[in-house]
N, C-alpha and C positions, 0 to 999 in steps of 0.2 A: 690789381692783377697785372704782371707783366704782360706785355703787349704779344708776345709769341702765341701768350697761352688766348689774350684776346682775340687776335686775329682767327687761330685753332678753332675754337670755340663757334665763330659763323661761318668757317671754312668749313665745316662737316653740312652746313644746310646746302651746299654747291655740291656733295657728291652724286647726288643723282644726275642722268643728261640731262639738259634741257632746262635745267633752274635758272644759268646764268642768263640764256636768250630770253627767257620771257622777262627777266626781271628788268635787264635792258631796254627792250622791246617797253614794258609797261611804265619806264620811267617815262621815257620819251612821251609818252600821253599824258603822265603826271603834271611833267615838265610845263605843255601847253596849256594844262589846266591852270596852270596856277600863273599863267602870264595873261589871262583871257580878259581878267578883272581891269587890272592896269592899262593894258593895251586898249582895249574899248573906251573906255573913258580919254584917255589923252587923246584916242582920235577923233570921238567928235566934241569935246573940249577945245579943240584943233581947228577941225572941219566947220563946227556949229557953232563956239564963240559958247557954250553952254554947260558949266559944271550939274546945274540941275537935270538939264536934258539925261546927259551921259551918265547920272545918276541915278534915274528914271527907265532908262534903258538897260542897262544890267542886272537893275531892280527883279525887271521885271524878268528876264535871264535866268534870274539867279530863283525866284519862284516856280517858273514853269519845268527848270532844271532838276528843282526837288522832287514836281509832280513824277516825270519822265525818269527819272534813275531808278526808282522801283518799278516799275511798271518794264522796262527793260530787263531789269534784276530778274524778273516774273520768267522771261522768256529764255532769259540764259536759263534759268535753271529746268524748266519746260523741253530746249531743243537743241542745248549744246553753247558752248563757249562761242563755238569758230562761227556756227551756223547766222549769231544775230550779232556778233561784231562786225560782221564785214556790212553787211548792209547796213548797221546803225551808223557804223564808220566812213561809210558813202552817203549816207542820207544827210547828216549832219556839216558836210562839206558846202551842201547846197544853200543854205540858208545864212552861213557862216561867208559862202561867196556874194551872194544877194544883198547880206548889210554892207560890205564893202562899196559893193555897185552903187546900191541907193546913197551912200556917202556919197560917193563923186558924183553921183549926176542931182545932187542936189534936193533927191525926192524928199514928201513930206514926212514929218515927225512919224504919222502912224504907220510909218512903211518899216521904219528901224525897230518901232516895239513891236510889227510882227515876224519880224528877221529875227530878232533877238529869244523872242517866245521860241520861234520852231529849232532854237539851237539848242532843243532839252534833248535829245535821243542819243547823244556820247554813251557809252557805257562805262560802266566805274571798274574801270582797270585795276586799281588799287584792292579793291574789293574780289575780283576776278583772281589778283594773283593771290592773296588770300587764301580764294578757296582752293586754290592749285597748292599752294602749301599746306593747307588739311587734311588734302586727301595724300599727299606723300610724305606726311611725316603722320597718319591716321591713328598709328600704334605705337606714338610718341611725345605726351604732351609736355617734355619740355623744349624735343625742337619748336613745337607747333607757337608755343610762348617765346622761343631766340627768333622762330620766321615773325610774327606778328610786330616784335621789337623793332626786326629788321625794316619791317614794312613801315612802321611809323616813323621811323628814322626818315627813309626816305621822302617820305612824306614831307618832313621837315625841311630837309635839304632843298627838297622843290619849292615849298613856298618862301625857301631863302634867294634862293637862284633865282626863279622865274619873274617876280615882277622886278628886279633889277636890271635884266636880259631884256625885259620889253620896255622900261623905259632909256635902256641904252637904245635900241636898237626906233623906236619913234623918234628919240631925240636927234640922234645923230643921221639916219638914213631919209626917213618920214615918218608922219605919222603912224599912216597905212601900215610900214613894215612891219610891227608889232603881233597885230591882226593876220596877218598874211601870214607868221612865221610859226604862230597859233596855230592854225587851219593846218598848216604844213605838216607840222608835227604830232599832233593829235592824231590826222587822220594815218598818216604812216605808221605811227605808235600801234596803233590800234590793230591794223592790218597785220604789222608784223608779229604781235601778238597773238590772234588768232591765228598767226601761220604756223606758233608752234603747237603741233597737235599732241607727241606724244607726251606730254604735261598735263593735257588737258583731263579735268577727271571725268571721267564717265557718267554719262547719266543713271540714277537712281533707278531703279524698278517699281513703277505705280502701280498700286493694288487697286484703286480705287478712285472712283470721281472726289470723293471727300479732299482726297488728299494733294488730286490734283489744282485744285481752284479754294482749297485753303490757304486766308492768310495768315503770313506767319505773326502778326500782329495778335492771334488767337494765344498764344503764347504771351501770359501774364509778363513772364520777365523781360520779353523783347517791348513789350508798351514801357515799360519801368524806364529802361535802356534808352527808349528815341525819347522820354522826355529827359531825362539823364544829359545826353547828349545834346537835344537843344538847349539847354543853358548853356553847357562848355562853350557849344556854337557863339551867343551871346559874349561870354567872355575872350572870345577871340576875337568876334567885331568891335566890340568896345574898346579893349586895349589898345587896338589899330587906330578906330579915330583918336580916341582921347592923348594918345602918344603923339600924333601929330599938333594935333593942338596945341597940347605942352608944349614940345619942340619949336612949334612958331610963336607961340607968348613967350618964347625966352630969347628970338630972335635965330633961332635955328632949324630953321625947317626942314635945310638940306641934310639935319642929323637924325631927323624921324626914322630915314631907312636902316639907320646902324644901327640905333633904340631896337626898331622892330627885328631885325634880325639877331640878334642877342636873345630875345625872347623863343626865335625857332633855334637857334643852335643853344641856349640851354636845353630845351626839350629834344634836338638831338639828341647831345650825349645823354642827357636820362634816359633815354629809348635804344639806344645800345650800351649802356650800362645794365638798364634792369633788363634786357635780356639773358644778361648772365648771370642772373641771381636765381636761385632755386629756393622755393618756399613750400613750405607742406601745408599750407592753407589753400582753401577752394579759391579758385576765381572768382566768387562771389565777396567770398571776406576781403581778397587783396581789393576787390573793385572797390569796398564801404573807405577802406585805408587809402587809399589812391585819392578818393573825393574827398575824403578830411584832407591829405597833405595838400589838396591843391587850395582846398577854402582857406586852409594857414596860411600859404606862401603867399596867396594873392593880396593880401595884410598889407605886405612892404610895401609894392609901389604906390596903396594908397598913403599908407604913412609919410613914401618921400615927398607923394606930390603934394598934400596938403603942406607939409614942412618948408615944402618951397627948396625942394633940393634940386641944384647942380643935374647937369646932364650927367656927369661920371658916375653920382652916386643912382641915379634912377636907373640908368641903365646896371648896374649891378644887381638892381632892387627887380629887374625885369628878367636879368637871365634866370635868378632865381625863383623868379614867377614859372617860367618855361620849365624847369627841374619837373614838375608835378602834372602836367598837360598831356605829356607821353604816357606816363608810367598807366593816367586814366585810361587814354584811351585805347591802350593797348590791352590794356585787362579786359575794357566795354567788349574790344572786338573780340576776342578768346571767348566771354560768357556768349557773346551772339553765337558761335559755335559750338558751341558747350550745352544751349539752350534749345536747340532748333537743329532738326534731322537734314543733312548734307541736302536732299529735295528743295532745302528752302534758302540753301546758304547764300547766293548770290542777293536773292531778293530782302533779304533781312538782313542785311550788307549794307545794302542800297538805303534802305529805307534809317538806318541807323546815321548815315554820312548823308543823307535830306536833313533830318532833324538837325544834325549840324550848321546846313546849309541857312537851313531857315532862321536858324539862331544868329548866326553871323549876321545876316539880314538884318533883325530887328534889332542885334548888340549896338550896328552902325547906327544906323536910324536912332536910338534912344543915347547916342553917347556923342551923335552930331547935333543934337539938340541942346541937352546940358552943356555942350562946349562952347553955346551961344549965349549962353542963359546964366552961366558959374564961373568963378574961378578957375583955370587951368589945369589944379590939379582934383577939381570937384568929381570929374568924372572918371576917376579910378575907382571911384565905390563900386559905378558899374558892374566891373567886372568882379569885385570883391563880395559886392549880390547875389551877381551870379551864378560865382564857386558854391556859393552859402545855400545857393537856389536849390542846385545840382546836387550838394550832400545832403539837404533837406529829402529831396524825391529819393534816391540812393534808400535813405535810413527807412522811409516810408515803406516804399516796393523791395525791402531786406529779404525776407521771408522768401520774397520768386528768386530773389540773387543766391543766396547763401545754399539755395536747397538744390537737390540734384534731380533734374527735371526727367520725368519719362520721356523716351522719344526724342533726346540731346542728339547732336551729331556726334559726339565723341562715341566711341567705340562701346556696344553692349547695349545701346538705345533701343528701345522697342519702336521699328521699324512702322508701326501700325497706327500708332495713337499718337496726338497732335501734342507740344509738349506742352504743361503746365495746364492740362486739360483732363479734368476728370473721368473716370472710363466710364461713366453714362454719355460722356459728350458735353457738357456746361462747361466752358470754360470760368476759373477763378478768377475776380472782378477787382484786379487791380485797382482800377481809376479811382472805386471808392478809397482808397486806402492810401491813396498819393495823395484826392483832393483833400479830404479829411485834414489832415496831416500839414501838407503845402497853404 
């Protein structure tokens, strides 16, 4: 596609007011999000002489973060956009200031893992601008598919940028600065986001207690989806340790971060690429194709690594990993909308990008193991598992994907009934039919 007609093409998602400032506004929190991993670690690496500690500490971060994103999720969608960013966005400054503190003055180990715990109340901006694209493109679902592409894109962009920016910025200034510039930018990000209000979509009209304290998890497809997605999760922790690994058994360490970013700028361009594709299949079907092409592509760089390939040839083998990681999850987040009434879009947001969260978690963990234990390029199965894991559960919970849920947020939803939920009220019992199966 000539690039006129490209550009054209995500230039129509900017004509409404106010798209360009939040989208700005939400990078800026993205941005810090994705430098927070990095940053912490080199500083008490730094501070503490401790890769375990600083390991242990994030860890634990990076769980209580999964708890806390839905649980906020819950209350955007309950009391307004603007209403619980600004205070989650001031709350979480305080704790973010406190590990800083207890860094310098030396305090004990348990004082950082509860700094690091109370830094779960961020909101998921990402997900927030999401639903600001759903409800302004509501009677358009192939903008709402170019905004979603859009969003993943950026997504990518940030976790290319962001932990390069904090280890410039530790390396060269201090430690600390990394952390500090987090904090900075998060918290502004956030604020200025919730400053744009006429974006912001309206709250829902609740008929009832059911629906106010219903989780969206009642919804077979959305169970499917956050374990769907905790594997992806997996395959992006893995890939990250075991590429390092590699890169230092070949004597190249300081080339881990090109490896890895080749991986997010393939799935860039897949993610504004397949925004401009139009397909007359459900988002359920592209979601089953999406998980096959990524369990294929993730093939190569176990092939390189076992073959004992060259830094050039892996990282080729890695951007083409990246090709398939967008396309998934951009379709995952479309069905979350597709599947679950605007009332619950923030929180089943949330809880879809936890499942991620947690998966990352364990991908690490079981892919810093094997990289003690195997060969160099032993631990690209990992990730190659865990495509395999992810289209496994995918084909399993088909049925809630592929089908058109009562009560979806897309336009003509019965407003009333919970989706994927029968109208006596029993919800349909996924879990049997994933474990079965998985």
């Amino acid at each position: 596609m000539p690039s006129r007609a490209f550009l054209a093409s995500y230039r129509r998602l900017f004509a409404a007011p106010g798209t360009a400032a939040f989208t700005l506004a939400g990078l800026l929190g993205r941005l810090a999000l994705s430098m927070y991993g990095v940053s912490l670690v080199v500083l008490l690496s730094e501070r503490r002489g401790s890769y375990g500690l600083a390991g242990a500490v994030s860890a634990i971060g990076l769980v209580t973060g999964a708890i806390g994103m839905p649980l906020i999720g819950r209350l955007v969608d309950r009391y307004g956009q603007a209403r619980v960013t600004v205070p989650a966005a001031l709350y979480s400054a305080v704790p973010m200031a406190a590990l800083l503190l207890c860094v310098h003055l030396g305090t004990p180990d348990w004082t950082l893992f509860l700094s690091s715990a109370a830094c779960s109340a961020m909101p998921n901006l990402g997900g927030m601008a999401r639903s600001r694209w759903a409800h302004l493109h509501r009677d358009d679902p192939a903008a709402r598919h170019l905004a979603n592409s859009f969003e993943q894109a950026l997504d990518e962009l940030c976790f290319m940028a962001g932990p390069v920016l904090a280890m410039l910025l530790c390396t060269t200034l201090a430690p600390e600065a990394g952390l500090l510039t987090t904090g900075a930018l998060g918290t502004v990000g956030a604020l200025l986001f919730a400053a744009q209000r006429r974006t912001e979509p309206p709250l829902p009209v609740r008929e009832s207690t059911d629906q106010r304290h219903g989780s969206p998890l009642r919804a077979p497809g959305l169970r499917v989806l956050v374990l769907t997605f905790l594997a992806t999760g997996m395959v992006f922790g893995a890939t990250e340790i075991t590429t390092v690994a590699y890169a230092d058994a070949l004597g190249h360490k300081a080339a881990a971060g090109l490896l890895l970013a080749l991986v997010a700028g393939g799935s860039c361009v897949a993610g504004l690429l397949f925004g401009l594709l139009t397909s007359r299949r459900t988002p359920g079907t592209r979601f089953l194709l999406c998980t096959t092409a990524m369990a294929a592509v993730l093939l190569l760089p176990l092939i390189a690594g076992l073959g004992g390939a060259g830094l050039g040839l892996l990282g080729v083998a890695l951007f083409a990993a990246g090709t398939a990681t967008a396309p998934t999850m951009v379709t995952g987040m479309t069905l979350v909308q597709e599947l679950l009434p605007q009332r619950q879009f923030n929180e089943g947001m949330a809880m879809a990008v936890s499942g991620i969260v947690v998966g990352i978690s364990a991908g690490a963990a079981l892919a810093g193991t094997v990289a003690e234990q195997a060969a160099p390029g032993t631990g690209y199965a990992l990730p190659a598992a865990a495509a395999g894991l992810a289209l496994l559960i995918a084909l399993a919970g088909r049925r809630h994907l592929t089908g058109r849920a009562s009560g979806a947020g897309a336009p003509g939803g019965a407003p009333g009934e919970a989706p994927g939920e029968a109208p006596g009220g029993a919800p349909e019992n996924a879990e049997q039919i994933v474990s079965a199966t998985v």
